[in-house]
C-alpha positions in Angstrom: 0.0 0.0 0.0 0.8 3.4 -0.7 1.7 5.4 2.5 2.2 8.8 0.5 -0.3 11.4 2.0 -1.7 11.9 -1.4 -2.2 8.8 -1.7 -4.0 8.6 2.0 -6.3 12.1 0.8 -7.4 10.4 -3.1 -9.2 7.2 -1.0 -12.7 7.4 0.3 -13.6 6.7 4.5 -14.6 2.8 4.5 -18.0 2.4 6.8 -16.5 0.5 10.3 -19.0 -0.7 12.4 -16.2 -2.6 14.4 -15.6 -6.7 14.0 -11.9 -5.8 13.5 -8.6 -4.8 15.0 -7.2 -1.3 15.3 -4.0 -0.4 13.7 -1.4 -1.8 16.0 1.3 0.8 17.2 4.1 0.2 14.5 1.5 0.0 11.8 -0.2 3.5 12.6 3.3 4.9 13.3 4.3 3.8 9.7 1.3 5.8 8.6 2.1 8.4 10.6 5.4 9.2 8.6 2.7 10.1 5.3 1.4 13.0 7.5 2.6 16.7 8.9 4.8 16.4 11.3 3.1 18.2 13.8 0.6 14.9 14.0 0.9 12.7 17.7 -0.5 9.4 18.5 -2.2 9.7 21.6 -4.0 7.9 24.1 -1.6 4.7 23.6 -1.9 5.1 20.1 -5.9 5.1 20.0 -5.9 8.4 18.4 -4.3 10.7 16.4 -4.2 14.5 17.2 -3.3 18.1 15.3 -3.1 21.6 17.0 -3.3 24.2 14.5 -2.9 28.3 15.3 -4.4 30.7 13.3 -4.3 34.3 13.5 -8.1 34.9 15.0 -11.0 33.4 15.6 -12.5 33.6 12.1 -9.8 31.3 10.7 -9.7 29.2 13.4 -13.5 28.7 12.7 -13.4 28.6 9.1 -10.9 25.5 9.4 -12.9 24.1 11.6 -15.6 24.2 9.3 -14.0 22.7 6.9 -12.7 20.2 8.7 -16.3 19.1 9.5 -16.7 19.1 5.6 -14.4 16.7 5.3 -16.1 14.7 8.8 -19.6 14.6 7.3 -18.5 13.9 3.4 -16.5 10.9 4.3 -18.9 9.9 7.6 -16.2 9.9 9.6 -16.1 12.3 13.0 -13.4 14.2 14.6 -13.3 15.8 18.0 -13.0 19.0 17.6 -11.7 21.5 20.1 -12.1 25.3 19.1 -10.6 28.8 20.6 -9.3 31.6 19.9 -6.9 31.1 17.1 -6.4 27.6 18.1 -8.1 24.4 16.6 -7.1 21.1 17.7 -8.5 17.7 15.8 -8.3 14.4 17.5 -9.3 11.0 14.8 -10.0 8.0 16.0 -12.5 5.2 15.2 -15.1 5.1 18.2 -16.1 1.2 16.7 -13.0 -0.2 17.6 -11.7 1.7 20.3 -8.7 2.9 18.1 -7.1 3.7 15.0 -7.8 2.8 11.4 -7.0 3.4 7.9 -10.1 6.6 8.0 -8.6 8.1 10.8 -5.2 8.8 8.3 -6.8 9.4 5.5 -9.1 12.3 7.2 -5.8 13.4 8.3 -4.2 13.6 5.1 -7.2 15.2 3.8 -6.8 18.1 6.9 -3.3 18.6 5.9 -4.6 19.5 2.6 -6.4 22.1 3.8 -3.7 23.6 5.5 -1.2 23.5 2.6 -3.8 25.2 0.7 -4.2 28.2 2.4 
């Protein structure tokens, strides 16, 4: 598989319902290396979190915004902590308790967003 982040932003969210594994700790870590740096696994590697600054509110909640775009297009839903020039998005896939393959590519797809600004 392709760990490139465009590859990770060109595929589609995959419904999970649970019935499988999360991404073990080396396997999301390899995926990991596809995104912005400034990603973390946290929580023992059950989820995957970005803080972003911004220059005001408005563009703090205009990325937010689009990151729930994103969220509802591919039905897959961040947490999504908001403030005063700060935005921070936490993935993970509530079904199984941890990380899957939509949690990087809704990643990717938010580092898109940033490198298009």
């Amino acid at each position: 598989m392709d760990l490139s982040s465009q590859a990770l932003r060109s595929r589609q969210c995959e419904p999970c319902e649970g019935g499988v594994d999360p991404m073990s700790q080396a396997e999301s870590e390899k995926f990991l290396g596809a995104l912005h740096t400034d990603w973390q696994l946290i929580n023992e590697g059950t989820g995957l979190r970005r803080a972003v600054a911004f220059a005001g509110w408005n563009r703090a909640l205009s990325f937010t915004n689009a990151v729930a775009w994103i969220a509802n297009t591919e039905g897959h839903h961040p947490l999504i902590e908001l403030s005063y020039g700060r935005c921070v998005i936490t993935w993970t896939t509530n079904a199984i308790s941890g990380l899957s393959i939509n949690d990087f590519v809704c990643a990717a797809k938010t580092d898109y967003l940033l490198e298009s600004v």
